[in-house]
C-alpha positions in Angstrom: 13.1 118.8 1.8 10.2 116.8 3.3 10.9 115.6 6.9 8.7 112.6 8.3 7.6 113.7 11.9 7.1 110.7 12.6 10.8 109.6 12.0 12.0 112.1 14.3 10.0 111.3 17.2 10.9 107.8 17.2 14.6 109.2 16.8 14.2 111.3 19.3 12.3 108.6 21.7 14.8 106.8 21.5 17.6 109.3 22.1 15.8 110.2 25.3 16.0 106.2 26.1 19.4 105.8 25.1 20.3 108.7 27.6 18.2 107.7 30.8 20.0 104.3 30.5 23.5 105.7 30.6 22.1 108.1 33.4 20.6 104.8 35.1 23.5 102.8 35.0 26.5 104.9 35.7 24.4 105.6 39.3 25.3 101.7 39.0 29.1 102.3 40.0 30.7 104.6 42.2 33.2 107.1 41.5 36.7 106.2 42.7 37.2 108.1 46.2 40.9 110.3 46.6 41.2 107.6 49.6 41.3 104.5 47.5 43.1 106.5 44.2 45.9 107.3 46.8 45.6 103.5 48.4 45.9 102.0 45.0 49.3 104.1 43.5 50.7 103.5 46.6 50.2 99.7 47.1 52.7 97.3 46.7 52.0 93.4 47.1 55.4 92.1 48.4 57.1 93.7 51.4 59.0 96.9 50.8 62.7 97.2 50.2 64.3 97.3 53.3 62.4 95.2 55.5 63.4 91.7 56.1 61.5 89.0 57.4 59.9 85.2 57.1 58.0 83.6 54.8 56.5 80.2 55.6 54.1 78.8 53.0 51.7 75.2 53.8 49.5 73.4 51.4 48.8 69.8 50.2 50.7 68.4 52.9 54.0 70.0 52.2 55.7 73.4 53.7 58.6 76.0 53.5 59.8 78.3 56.2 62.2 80.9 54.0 63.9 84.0 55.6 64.7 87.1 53.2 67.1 89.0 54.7 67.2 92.5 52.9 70.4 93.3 54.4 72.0 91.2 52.0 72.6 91.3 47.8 69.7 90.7 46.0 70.9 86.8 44.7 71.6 85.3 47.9 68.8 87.1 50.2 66.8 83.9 50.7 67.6 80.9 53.4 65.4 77.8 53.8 64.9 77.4 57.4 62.6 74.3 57.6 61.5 72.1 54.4 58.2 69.7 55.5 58.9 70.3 59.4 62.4 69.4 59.5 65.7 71.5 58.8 66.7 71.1 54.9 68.8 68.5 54.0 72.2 69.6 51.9 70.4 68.3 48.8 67.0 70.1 49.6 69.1 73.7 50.4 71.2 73.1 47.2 67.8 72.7 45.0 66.4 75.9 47.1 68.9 78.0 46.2 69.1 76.6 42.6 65.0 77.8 42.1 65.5 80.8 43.6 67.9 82.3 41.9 66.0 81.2 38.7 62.8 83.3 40.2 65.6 86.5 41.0 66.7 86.1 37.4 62.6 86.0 36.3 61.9 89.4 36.2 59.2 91.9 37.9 55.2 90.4 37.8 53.0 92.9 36.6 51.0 94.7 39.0 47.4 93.1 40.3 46.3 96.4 40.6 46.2 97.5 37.4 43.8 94.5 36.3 41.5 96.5 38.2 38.3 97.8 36.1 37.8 101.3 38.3 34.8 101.7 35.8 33.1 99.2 37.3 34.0 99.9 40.8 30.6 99.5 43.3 30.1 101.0 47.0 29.4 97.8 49.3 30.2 99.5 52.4 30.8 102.7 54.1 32.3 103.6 57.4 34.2 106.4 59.2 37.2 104.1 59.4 36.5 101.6 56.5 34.7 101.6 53.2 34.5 98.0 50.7 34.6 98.0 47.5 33.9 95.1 44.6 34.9 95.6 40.8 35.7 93.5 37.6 39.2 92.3 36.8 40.4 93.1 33.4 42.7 90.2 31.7 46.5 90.1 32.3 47.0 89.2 28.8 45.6 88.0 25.6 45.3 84.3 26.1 43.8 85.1 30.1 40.6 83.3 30.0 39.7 83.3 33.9 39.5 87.4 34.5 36.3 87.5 33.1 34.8 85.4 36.1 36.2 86.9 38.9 35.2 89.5 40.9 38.0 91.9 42.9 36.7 92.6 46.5 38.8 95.5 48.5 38.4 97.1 52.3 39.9 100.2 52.1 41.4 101.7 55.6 39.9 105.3 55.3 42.2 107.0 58.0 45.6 105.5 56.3 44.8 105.7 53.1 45.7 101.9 52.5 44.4 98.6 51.1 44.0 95.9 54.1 42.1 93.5 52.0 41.8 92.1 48.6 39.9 89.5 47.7 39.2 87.7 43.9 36.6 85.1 43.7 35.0 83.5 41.5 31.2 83.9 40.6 30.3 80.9 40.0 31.5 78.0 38.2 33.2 78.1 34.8 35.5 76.8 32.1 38.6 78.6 31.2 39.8 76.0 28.6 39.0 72.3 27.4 38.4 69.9 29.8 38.3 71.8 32.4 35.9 72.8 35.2 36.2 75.1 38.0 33.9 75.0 40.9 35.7 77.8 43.1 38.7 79.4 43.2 39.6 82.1 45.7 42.8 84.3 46.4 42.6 86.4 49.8 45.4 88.9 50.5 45.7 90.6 53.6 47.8 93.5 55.0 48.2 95.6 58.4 47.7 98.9 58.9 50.5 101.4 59.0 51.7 102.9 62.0 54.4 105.7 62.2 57.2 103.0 63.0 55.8 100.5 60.1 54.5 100.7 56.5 51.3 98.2 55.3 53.2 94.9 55.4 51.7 92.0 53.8 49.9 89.4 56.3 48.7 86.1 54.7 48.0 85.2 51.2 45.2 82.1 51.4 44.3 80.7 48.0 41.5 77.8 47.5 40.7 76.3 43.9 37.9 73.5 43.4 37.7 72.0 40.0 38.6 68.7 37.9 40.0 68.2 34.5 38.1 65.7 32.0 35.8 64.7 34.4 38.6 62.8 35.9 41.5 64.6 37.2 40.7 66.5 40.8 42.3 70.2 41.0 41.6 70.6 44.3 44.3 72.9 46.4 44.7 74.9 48.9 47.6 77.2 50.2 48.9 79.7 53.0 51.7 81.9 52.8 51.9 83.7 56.3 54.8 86.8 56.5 56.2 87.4 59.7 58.7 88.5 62.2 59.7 91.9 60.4 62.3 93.4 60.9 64.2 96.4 59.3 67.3 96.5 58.4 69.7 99.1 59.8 67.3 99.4 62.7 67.9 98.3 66.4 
């Protein structure tokens, strides 16, 4: 059987192309470090069991101060404190509990963390005591048209071996369905560092979302859910 030479060099040309640009761009993305592996199976975006505390959420003119306390069954945890800067009406603490319970009753959200593409995980940063990372996000589900224009930023704490930050941003602007246009939208969580009395305990949570639907309609928002005075149970 005849072989054409020149067949094979252009085969094997472009072999040799095929694997410098694999070589070229998996130096593109860093490997995933033990640190963040071990930050990532261990993080948890609400506060762990045990701990109770208070929740007090502000946007568009409107706020909730809420107190979970984890000493008590799992259906009747929550309390509204203060409703719009003023302590709940009977009405207003009848609807509370009414939603809540429908939330307890909801079921579990899936994990943010395993959106994350670690295949496309990059290197921004590196300290002794903090490295930053930015990756894709993959979709949540089938009909999840937004992933694919966000971008997942994370500081890592190095010493702890914990998440303080994550960030997901948009890129630019974009069009996740009909009619509608986003401009910017941004979700910021934040979380302390351990310390041998206290776990990572969620901080803030600060979302901001520019858009408008059919031209008309503003989405504009903006929201800050602030966690605070922990406390855990059993413990004096």
């Amino acid at each position: 059987m005849r072989i054409d030479s020149r067949c094979a060099f252009r085969f094997l040309g472009a072999m040799r192309l095929l694997v410098l640009s694999c070589v070229v761009c998996s130096g593109l993305f860093a490997a995933v470090p033990p640190e963040l592996t071990e930050a990532l199976k261990n993080f948890r975006g609400d506060p762990p069991k045990g701990w109770s505390f208070t929740q007090t959420t502000a946007g568009e003119g409107k706020s909730t101060v809420e107190r979970c306390d984890a000493a008590k069954p799992e259906f009747d945890r929550w309390t509204l404190i203060r409703k719009d800067g003023h302590p709940p009406t009977d009405d207003e603490a009848r609807d509370y509990f009414e939603v809540r319970s429908r939330r307890s009753r909801g079921g579990t959200a899936p994990k943010l963390t395993d959106q994350f593409d670690l295949n496309t995980l990059e290197n921004v940063s590196d300290t002794p005591e903090r490295a930053t990372f930015r990756l894709r996000l993959r979709a949540g589900e089938a009909a999840d048209k937004t992933a694919e224009f966000l971008r997942v930023t994370l500081v890592l704490h190095k010493p702890t071996r914990t998440l303080e930050s994550i960030e997901l941003a948009s890129t630019g602007e974009f069009s996740p369905t009909f009619g509608v246009k986003i401009a910017e939208m941004k979700t910021a969580l934040s979380y302390s560092v351990p310390t041998a009395e206290r776990p990572s305990l969620p901080q803030t949570v600060t979302t901001r979302l520019r858009g408008r639907a059919f031209l008309f309609k503003s989405l504009d928002a903006d929201l800050t859910v602030t966690f605070s005075d922990y406390e855990r149970v059993g413990k004096k």
